[in-house]
ZAMARGU-4260 file (C-alpha; in steps of 0.2 Angstrom, whole numbers, plus 5000, padded with zeros to 4 digits):
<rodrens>
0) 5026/4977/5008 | 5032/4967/4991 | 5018/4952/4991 | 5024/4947/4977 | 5042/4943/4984
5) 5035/4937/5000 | 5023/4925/4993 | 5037/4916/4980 | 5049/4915/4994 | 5038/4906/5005
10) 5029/4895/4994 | 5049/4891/4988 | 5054/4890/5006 | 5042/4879/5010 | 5046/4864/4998
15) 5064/4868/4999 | 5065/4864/5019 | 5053/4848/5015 | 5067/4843/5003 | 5080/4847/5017
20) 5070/4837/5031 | 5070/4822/5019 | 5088/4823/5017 | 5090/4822/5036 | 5078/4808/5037
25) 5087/4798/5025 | 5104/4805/5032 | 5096/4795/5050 | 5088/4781/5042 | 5071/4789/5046
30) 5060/4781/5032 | 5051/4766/5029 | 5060/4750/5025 | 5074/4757/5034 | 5087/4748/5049
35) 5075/4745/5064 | 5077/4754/5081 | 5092/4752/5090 | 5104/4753/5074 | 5121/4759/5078
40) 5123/4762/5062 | 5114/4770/5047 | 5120/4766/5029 | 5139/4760/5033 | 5138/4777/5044
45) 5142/4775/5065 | 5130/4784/5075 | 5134/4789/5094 | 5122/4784/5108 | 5114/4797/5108
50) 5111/4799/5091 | 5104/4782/5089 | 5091/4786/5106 | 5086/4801/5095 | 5084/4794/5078
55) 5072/4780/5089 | 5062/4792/5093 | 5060/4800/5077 | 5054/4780/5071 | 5042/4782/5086
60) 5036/4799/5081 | 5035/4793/5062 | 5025/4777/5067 | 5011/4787/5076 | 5010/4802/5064
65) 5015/4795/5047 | 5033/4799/5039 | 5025/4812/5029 | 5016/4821/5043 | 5033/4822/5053
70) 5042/4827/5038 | 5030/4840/5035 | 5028/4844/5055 | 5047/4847/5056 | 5050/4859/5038
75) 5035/4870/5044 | 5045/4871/5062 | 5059/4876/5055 | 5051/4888/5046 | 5043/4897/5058
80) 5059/4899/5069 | 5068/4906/5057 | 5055/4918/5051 | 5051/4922/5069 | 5072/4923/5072
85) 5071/4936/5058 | 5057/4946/5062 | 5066/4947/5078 | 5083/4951/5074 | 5078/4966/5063
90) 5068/4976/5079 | 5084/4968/5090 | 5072/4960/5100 | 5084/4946/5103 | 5088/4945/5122
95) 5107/4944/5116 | 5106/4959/5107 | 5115/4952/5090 | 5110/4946/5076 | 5106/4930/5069
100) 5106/4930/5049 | 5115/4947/5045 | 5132/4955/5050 | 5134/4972/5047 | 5142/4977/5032
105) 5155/4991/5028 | 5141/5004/5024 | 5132/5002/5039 | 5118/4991/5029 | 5114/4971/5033
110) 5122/4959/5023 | 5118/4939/5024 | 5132/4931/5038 | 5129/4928/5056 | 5133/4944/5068
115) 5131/4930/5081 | 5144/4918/5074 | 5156/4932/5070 | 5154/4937/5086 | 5153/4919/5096
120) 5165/4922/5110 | 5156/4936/5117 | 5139/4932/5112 | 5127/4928/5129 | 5114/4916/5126
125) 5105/4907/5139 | 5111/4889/5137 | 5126/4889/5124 | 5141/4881/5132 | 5155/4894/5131
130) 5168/4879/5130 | 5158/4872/5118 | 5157/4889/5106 | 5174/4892/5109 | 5180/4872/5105
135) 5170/4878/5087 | 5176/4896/5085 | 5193/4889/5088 | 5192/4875/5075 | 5184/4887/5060
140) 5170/4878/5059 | 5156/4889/5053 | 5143/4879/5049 | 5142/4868/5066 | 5145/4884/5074
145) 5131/4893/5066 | 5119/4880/5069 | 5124/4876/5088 | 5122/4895/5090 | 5104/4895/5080
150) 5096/4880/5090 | 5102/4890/5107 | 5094/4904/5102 | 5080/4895/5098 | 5079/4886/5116
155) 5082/4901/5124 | 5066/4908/5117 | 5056/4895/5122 | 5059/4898/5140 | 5054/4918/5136
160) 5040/4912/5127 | 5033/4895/5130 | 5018/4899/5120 | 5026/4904/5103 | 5044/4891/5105
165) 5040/4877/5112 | 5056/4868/5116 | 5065/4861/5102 | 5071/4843/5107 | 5086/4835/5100
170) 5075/4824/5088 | 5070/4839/5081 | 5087/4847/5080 | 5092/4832/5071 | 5080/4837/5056
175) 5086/4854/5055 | 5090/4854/5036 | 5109/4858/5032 | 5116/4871/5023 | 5104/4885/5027
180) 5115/4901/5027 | 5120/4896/5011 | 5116/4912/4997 | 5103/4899/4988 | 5100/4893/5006
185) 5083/4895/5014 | 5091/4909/5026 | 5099/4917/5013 | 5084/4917/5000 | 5077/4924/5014
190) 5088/4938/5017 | 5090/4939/5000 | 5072/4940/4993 | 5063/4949/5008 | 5066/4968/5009
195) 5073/4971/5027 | 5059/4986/5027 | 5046/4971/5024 | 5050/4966/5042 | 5046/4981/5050
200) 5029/4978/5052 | 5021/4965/5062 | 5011/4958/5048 | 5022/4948/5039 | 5023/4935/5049
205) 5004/4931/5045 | 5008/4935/5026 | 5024/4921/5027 | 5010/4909/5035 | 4996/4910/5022
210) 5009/4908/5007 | 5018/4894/5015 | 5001/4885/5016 | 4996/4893/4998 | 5001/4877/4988
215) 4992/4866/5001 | 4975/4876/4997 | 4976/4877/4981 | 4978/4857/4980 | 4964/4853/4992
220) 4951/4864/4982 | 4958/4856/4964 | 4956/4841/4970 | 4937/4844/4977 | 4940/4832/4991
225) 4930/4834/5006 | 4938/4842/5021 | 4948/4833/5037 | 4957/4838/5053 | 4972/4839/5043
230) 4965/4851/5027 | 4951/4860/5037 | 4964/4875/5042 | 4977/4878/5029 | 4962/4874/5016
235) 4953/4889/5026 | 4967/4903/5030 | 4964/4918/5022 | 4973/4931/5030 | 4962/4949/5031
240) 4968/4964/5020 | 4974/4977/5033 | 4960/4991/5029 | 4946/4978/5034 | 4952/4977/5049
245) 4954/4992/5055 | 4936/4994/5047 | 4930/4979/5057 | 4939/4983/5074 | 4937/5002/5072
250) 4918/4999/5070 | 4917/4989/5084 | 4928/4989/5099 | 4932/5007/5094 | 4913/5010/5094
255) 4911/5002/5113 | 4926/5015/5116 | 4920/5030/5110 | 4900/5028/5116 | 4908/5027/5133
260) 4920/5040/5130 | 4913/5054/5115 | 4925/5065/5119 | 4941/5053/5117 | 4953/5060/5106
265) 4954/5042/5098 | 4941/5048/5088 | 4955/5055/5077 | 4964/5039/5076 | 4952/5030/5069
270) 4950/5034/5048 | 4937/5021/5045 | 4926/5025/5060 | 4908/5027/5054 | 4899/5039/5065
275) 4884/5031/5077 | 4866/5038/5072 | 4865/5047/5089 | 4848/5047/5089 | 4847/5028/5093
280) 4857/5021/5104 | 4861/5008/5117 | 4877/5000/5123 | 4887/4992/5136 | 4893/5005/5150
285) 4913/5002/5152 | 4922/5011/5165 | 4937/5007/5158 | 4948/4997/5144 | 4953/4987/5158
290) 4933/4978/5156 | 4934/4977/5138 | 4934/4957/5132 | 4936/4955/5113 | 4936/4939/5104
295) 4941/4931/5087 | 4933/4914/5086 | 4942/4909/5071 | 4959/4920/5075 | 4972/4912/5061
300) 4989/4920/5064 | 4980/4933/5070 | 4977/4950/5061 | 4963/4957/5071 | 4968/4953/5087
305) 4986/4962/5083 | 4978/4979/5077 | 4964/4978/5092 | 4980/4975/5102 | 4985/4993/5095
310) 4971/5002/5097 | 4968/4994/5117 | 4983/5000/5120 | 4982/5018/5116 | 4965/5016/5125
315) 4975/5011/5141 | 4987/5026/5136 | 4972/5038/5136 | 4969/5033/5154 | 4985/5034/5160
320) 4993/5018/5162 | 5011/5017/5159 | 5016/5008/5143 | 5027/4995/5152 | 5011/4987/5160
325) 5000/4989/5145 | 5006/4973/5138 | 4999/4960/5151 | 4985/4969/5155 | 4979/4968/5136
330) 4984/4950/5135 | 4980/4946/5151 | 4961/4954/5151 | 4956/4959/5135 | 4962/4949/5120
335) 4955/4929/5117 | 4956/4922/5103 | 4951/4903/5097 | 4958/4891/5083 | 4959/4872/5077
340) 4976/4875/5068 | 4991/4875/5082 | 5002/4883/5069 | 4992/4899/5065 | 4989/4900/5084
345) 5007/4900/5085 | 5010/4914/5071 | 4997/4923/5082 | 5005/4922/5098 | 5022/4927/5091
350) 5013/4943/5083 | 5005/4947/5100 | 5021/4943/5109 | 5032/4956/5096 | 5018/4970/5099
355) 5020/4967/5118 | 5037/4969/5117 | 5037/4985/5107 | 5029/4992/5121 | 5040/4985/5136
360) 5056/4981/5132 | 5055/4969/5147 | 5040/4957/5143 | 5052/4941/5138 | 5053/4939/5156
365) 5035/4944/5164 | 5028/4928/5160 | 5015/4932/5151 | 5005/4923/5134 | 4992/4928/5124
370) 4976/4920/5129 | 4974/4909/5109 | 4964/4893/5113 | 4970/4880/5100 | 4955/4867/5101
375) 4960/4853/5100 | 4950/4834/5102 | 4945/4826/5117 | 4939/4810/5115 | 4929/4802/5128
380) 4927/4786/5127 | 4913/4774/5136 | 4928/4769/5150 | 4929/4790/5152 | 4912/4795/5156
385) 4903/4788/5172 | 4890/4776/5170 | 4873/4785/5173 | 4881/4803/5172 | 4871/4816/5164
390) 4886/4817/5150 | 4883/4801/5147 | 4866/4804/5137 | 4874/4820/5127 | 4882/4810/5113
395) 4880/4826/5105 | 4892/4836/5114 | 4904/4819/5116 | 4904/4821/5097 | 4908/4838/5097
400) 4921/4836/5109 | 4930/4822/5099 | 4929/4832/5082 | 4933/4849/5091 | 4946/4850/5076
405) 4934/4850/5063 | 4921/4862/5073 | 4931/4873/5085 | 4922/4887/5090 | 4905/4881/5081
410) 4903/4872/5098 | 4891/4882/5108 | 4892/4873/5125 | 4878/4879/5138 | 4876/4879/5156
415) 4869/4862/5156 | 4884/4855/5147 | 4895/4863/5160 | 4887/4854/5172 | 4885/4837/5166
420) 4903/4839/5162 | 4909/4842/5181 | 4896/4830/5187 | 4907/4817/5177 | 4921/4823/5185
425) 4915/4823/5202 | 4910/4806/5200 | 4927/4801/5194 | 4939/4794/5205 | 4958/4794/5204
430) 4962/4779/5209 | 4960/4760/5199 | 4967/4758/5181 | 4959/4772/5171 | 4951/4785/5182
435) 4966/4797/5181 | 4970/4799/5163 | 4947/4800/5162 | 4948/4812/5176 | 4963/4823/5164
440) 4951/4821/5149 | 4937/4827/5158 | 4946/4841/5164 | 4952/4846/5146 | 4934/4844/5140
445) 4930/4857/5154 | 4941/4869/5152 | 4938/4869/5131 | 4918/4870/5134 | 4922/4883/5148
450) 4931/4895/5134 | 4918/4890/5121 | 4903/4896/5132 | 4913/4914/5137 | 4903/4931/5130
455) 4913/4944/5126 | 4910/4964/5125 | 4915/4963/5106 | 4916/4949/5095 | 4928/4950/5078
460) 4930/4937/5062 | 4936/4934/5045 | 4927/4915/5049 | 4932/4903/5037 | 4924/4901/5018
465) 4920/4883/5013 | 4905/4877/5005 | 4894/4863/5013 | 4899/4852/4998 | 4916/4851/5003
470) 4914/4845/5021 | 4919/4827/5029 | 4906/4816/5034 | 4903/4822/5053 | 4907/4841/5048
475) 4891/4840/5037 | 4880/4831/5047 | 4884/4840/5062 | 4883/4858/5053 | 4866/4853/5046
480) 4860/4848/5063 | 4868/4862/5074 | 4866/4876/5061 | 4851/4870/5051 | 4846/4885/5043
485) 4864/4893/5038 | 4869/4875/5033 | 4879/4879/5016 | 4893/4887/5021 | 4904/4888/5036
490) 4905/4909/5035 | 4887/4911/5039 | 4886/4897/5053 | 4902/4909/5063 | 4890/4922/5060
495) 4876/4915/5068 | 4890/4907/5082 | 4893/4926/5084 | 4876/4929/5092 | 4881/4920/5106
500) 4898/4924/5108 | 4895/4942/5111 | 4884/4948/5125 | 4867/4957/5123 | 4871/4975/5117
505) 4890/4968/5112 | 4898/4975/5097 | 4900/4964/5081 | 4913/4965/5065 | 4913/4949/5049
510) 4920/4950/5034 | 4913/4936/5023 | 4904/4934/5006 | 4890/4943/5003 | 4880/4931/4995
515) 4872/4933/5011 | 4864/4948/5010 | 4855/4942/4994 | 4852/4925/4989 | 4838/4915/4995
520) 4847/4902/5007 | 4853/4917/5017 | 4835/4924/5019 | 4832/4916/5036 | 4851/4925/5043
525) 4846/4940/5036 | 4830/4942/5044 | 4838/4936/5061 | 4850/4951/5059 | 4836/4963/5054
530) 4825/4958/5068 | 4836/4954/5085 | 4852/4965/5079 | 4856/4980/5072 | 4865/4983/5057
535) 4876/4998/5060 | 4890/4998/5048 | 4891/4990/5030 | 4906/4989/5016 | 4901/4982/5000
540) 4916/4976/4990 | 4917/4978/4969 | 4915/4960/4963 | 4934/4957/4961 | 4939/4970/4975
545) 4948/4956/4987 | 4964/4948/4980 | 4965/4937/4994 | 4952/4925/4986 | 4941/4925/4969
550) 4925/4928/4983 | 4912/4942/4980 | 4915/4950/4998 | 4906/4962/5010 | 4915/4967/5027
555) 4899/4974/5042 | 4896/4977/5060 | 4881/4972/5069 | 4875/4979/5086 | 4870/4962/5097
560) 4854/4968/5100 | 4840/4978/5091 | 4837/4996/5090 | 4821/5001/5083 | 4824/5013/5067
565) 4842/5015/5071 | 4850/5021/5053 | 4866/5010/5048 | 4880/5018/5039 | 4884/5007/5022
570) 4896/5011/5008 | 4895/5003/4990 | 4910/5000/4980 | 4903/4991/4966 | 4907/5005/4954
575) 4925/5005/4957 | 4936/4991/4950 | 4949/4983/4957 | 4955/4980/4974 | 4967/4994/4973
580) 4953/5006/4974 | 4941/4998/4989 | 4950/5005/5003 | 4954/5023/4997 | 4935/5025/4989
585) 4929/5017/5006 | 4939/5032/5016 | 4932/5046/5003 | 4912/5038/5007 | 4917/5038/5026
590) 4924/5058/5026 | 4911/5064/5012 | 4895/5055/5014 | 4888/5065/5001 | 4899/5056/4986
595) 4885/5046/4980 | 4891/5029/4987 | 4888/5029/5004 | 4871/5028/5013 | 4860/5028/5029
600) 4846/5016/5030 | 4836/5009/5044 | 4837/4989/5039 | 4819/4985/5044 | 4815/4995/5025
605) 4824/4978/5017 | 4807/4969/5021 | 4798/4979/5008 | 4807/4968/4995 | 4801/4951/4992
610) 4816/4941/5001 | 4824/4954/5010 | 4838/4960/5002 | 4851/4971/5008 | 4849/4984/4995
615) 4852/4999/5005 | 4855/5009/4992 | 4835/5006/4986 | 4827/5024/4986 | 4812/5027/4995
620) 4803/5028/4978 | 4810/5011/4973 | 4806/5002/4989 | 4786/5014/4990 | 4787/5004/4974
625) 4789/4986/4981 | 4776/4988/4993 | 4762/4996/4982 | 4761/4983/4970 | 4761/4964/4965
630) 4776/4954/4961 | 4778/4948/4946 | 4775/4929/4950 | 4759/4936/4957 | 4751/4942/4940
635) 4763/4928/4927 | 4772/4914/4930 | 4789/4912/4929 | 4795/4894/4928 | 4811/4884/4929
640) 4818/4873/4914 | 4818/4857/4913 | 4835/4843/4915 | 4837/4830/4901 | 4850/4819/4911
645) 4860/4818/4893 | 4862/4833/4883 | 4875/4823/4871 | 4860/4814/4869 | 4843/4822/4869
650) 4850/4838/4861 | 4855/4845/4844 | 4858/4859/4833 | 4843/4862/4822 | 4854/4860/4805
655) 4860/4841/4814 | 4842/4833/4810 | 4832/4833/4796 | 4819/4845/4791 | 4801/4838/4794
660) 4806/4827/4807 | 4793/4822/4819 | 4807/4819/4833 | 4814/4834/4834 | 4806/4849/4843
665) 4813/4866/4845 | 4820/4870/4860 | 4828/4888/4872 | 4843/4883/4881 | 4849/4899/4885
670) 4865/4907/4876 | 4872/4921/4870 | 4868/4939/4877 | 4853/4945/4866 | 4837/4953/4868
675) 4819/4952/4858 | 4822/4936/4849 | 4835/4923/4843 | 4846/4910/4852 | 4834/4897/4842
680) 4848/4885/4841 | 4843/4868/4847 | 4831/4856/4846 | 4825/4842/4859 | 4822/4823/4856
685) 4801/4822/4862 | 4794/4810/4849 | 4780/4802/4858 | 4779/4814/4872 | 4798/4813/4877
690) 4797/4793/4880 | 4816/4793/4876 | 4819/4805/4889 | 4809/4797/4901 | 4814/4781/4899
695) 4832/4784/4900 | 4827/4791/4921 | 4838/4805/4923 | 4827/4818/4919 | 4819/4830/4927
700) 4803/4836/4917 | 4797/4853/4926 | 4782/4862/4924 | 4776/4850/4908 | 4759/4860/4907
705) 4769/4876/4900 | 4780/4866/4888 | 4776/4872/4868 | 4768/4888/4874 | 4773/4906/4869
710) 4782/4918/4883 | 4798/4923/4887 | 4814/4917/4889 | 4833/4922/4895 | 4849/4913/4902
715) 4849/4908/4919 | 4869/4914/4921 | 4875/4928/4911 | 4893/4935/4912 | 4885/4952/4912
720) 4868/4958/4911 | 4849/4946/4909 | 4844/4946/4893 | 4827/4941/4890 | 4817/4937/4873
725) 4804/4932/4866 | 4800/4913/4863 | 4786/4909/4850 | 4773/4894/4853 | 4782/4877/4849
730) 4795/4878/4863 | 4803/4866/4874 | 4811/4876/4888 | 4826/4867/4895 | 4835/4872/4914
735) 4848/4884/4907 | 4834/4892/4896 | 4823/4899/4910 | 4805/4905/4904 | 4792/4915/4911
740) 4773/4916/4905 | 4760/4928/4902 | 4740/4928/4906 | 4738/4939/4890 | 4750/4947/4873
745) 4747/4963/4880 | 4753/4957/4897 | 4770/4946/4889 | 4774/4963/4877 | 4773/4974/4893
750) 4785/4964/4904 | 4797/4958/4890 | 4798/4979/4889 | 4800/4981/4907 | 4813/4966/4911
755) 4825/4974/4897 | 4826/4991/4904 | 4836/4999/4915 | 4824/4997/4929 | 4824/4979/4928
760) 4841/4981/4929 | 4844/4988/4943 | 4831/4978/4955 | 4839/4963/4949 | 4853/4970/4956
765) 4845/4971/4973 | 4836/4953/4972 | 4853/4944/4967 | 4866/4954/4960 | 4874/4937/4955
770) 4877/4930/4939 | 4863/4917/4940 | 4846/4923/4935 | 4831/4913/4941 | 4815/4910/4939
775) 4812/4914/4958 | 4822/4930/4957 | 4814/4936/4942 | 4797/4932/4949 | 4802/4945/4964
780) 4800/4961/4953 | 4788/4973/4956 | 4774/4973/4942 | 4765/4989/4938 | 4752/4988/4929
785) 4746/5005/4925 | 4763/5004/4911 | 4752/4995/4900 | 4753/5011/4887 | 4752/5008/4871
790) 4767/5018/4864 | 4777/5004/4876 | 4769/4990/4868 | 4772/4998/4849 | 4790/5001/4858
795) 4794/4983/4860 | 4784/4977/4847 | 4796/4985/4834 | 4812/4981/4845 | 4805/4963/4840
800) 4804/4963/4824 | 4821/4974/4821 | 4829/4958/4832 | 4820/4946/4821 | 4827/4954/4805
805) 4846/4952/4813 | 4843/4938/4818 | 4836/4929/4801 | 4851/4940/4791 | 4865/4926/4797
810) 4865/4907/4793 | 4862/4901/4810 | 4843/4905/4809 | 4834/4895/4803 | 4824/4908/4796
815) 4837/4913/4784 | 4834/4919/4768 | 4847/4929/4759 | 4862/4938/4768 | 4856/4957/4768
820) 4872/4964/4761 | 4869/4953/4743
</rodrens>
């Protein structure tokens, strides 16, 4: 698939048919300022009857929504039929058999035209007016005949799939941008710029969705504003490389599968399968796929559910079924899937739909839809909810409820909220001025906290990636309050959703950062995971393995219950760069577990390391390491820097002041990478004991009994590797320049020694392999004290004084003498 092409059609497509839209609008006097409702005419232009009935409900439509919104409503409309239309045409899944875009060319290839138009007079399609197609055909009109033809189509689909169509009205026709089959039209770009191969699979439709919303991403991260109904989804679309998938589905609805069924030649099918330990094991006993429930809380256009879809339906096969009832059966019992964006639910139903009808040729007419939840708001007001009801006193869930597209599947609705919300509708009657449209609303707010509180056999996500910093107003007080202790980010409250979503021995898949494995705020998750669930499978991707987003990522699967010693299977791709590499090093780990980058490890071992970690690939003498000795902050201290509030102010160079001064004071404030000694570069404004500083009432003075004393020092973030030296009585130690101190010289020389080496190195890699190194991180390493030999400190004693002497050969110390080469 050509990503490239793919992603600069749609991100072209999708301002071109905004620009079209506009032109309509303006064409119809659909804009503000312009004649009022009921114009019979629109800049010296007559419109008919009905034309001026449909341009007054685009007015209406533009008054509740905003012009842009309808604008922007309509062009991603558009756009979505006419992928949908092509996607379509190319596996001839059109009920009329022909082709929309394309007619065939001498060669037997697809070139851009309109089979359908070509072919108008014997074309069938439910709804087009054969007089009608004719009166056009007749009269040569191509363009008018294209487009009656197009929106028939259209129509027709909406009946065969209410969920994916819905029905295009006439005030929507009327915004249908023109010239569309032009060769620099947004059909023939199209057909054009998109390989027809590019069609062939299912995914492209998911693709088209993520770039058409990729500019709108882009611009709400640059412009760091907080999040809304109408930024929360596009801003949060990420649509999930194809090998994590399988991984994630493979991993766990495969798993259900195959500890029901060992002997199932699935087994075969399944390239990313990582094998159970045998030895420990519990699950939930299936008789058949037909009681399998899977659910994507957070489903987008629907990745996994298309390839659990696959593999459910080959489970079905297995058994027997034929393939022509396969289809509802999946839709119908297996598959649920929940989303705040109606238009990626859309995308997902349209994928579902086109693998339902891969399978049975028939299923336009059977009736069936995906079960995609969009959740949407339901706002109770006081004239809603009965006086004295018990829903009344749960302005929580009320909240929820009203903000459900902020939330969505977040909202974990239990039995007593399902029962205060029924009492409110039995106490609501249908008759007087309001107790109808309350009763509807109450119904709604049943049926969403209904789906909300279902459990499911196996529970799948790529949830949504936003820091706490960029939520709205109720998103972050709600998050802090519903999900206190994973707070920061949405990713990790879905994770912690997930627990609930999936029964008690349910099967789990996530793909999300993996700052949660290591960093402190996640310590609280991790150890939920360690103690009440079971960490069967991990993928750990290089730094810069995912194109999809500039986000360290992990992808994992997690048993919803715990087994005591049970032994998880984890692969660790952090030697391999690129995102080229991850999935094909990640196959060679899962085939030959004896490459070096795949291990087994019960997860109850992480606790040996201060924080918990998931450093599964620690060895058993590293972690024996951990829990036979102190920490470091248990025998030194390591301390955090302090803030000045005004660096421009309170900071110089050393050769910016005079020499002698009794203002200046020399001061670590990180820098360059370098070991032993050096980085001397500023001085701090502390005459009379920092009143300057204090005064101004910004700052943020940290651990003042340690300032001017001799210890170590090294930048808190590094672009590669910590780089620690040392730093001589006389220092102030500022927040970039972290320091750590020592109760002897013996004791600073030794661990200067230890925290350059390679051991260091790699258990910082296991604490936080960030690029932030901090004084809590640092404090985490094991110390040893038996190491206290002397040849190590003579080591690092001379590994000093050889750093000095580089140091003091270049101008920039203030040590400098005489350049070493005069």
């Amino acid at each position: 698939m050509n990503d490239t092409a793919i992603k600069n059609y749609c991100i072209w497509a999708r301002n071109e048919l905004i620009a079209g839209v506009e032109a309509r609008m303006r064409l119809y006097g659909v804009a503000e300022g312009a004649e009022p409702a009921g114009a019979t005419a629109v800049g010296g232009r007559a419109l008919s009857p009905e034309e001026t009935g449909w341009r007054d409900a685009l007015l209406r439509a533009a008054a509740e929504e905003g012009f842009d919104h309808l604008r922007d409503r309509a062009a991603y409309t558009w756009f979505n039929r006419i992928a949908a239309v092509r996607y379509m045409e190319v596996h001839d899944f059109l009920p009329s058999r022909v082709r929309m875009f394309t007619r065939p060319a001498a060669d037997g290839s697809w070139g851009l035209g309109s089979q359908a138009a070509d072919e108008a007079l014997d074309v069938e399609i439910e709804g087009a007016d054969p007089v009608r197609v004719a009166e056009l055909k007749q009269a040569g009109e191509d363009g008018p005949l294209f487009r009656y033809l197009f929106l028939a189509q259209c129509a027709e689909l909406s009946g065969c799939l209410p969920g994916v169509f819905q029905p295009v009205d006439e005030c929507m026709a009327l915004l249908l941008p023109a010239n569309l089959m032009d060769a620099d039209g947004v059909i023939g770009r199209m057909v054009g710029d998109i390989d027809e191969a590019d069609w062939e699979d299912v995914q492209v439709l998911g693709w088209m969705y993520q770039y058409y919303n990729s500019e709108v991403k882009d611009a709400f991260f640059a412009s760091k504003a907080k999040e809304a109904p109408d930024t929360i989804g596009p801003a949060t679309q990420l649509f999930t490389p194809d090998w994590i998938v399988r991984y994630m589905v493979q991993n766990s609805l495969g798993r259900l599968w195959m500890l029901n069924n060992p002997g199932s030649p699935l087994r075969d099918e399944m390239e990313y399968y990582i094998e159970p330990d045998s030895e420990h094991e519990g699950f939930i006993k299936i008789n058949g796929p037909e009681d399998i429930s899977l659910c994507d809380p957070a489903c987008g256009s629907g990745h996994i559910l298309v390839y659990a879809f696959e593999l459910l339906a080959k489970m079905y096969l297995e058994r027997g079924y034929r393939e022509r009832e396969i289809p509802g059966l999946v839709l119908s019992r297996n598959l649920h899937g929940m989303e705040i964006d109606p238009r990626a639910a859309q995308i997902a139903r349209l994928a579902l739909a086109m693998c339902a009808r891969e399978l049975d040729r028939r299923f336009f007419g059977r009736g069936v839809q995906a079960d995609i939840a969009v959740l949407a708001p339901v706002a109770l007001g006081e004239g809603d909810v009965p006086r004295g009801s018990a829903l009344e006193k749960r302005k929580d869930l009320l909240d929820a409820l009203a903000h459900l597209d902020e939330v969505g599947s977040l909202l974990a609705p239990g039995e007593d909220d399902l029962a205060a919300v029924r009492e409110a509708i039995a106490l609501t009657g249908a008759d007087g001025l309001f107790g109808s449209s309350s009763k509807e609303k109450l119904q709604r707010a049943l049926s969403t906290c209904e789906i909300l509180a279902r459990r499911h056999d196996c529970v799948v996500a790529n949830p949504p990636y936003m820091g706490s910093s960029s939520f709205g107003p109720f998103m972050s007080k709600w998050v802090k309050k519903s999900y206190p202790d994973v707070k920061s980010d949405l990713f990790s409250s879905f994770v912690v959703r997930m627990f609930d979503l999936a029964k008690d021995h349910g099967e789990c898949g996530v793909m999300s950062p993996f700052v949660w494995m290591f960093i402190g705020s996640y310590e609280k998750l991790r150890n939920e995971i360690i103690d009440n669930r079971t960490l069967t499978s991990l993928i750990q991707l290089e730094y810069s393995g995912f194109a999809g987003a500039t986000v360290p990522i992990c992808t994992y699967t997690f048993h919803n219950s715990f087994i005591k010693g049970y032994k998880g299977g984890y692969v660790r791709l952090s030697d391999f760069v690129g995102a080229s590499v991850q999935a094909p090093k990640a196959l060679e780990a899962i085939k030959n577990p004896d490459c070096g980058w795949f291990y087994r490890r019960d997860a109850e071992t992480f606790k040996q390391i201060p924080g918990t970690p998931i450093a599964y690939w620690a060895s058993d003498a590293l972690l024996d390491t951990f829990a036979n000795n102190p920490q470091i902050s248990d025998v030194a201290f390591p301390k955090q820097g302090s803030t000045l509030g005004n660096n421009d102010l309170f900071l110089r160079r050393w050769y910016e002041v005079s020499e002698g001064s009794s203002r200046w004071f020399p001061c670590m404030k990180g820098g360059e990478f370098r070991r032993w000694y050096g980085n001397q570069t500023y001085v701090v404004d502390w005459a009379d004991d920092g009143r300057a500083v204090r005064n101004l009432g910004r700052a943020t003075i940290r651990n003042k009994e340690y300032l001017f004393k001799r210890g170590l020092t090294w930048s808190n973030i590094s672009s590669s590797l910590a780089a620690f030296r040392l730093m001589p009585d006389g220092f102030f130690f500022e927040s970039s320049g972290t320091a750590l101190f020592a109760t002897s010289e013996m004791q600073l020389i030794y661990l200067l020694g230890y925290l350059n080496s390679s051991v260091a190195k790699e258990i910082n890699g296991m604490v936080n392999p960030t690029l932030h190194f901090q004084s809590g991180d640092i404090g985490k390493q094991p110390y040893v004290e038996e190491s206290h030999d002397p040849a190590v400190q003579l080591l690092v004693k001379k590994c000093i004084a050889d750093s000095i002497a580089d140091y003091d050969s270049f101008e920039t110390s203030w040590d400098f003498k005489r350049h070493p080469l005069l």
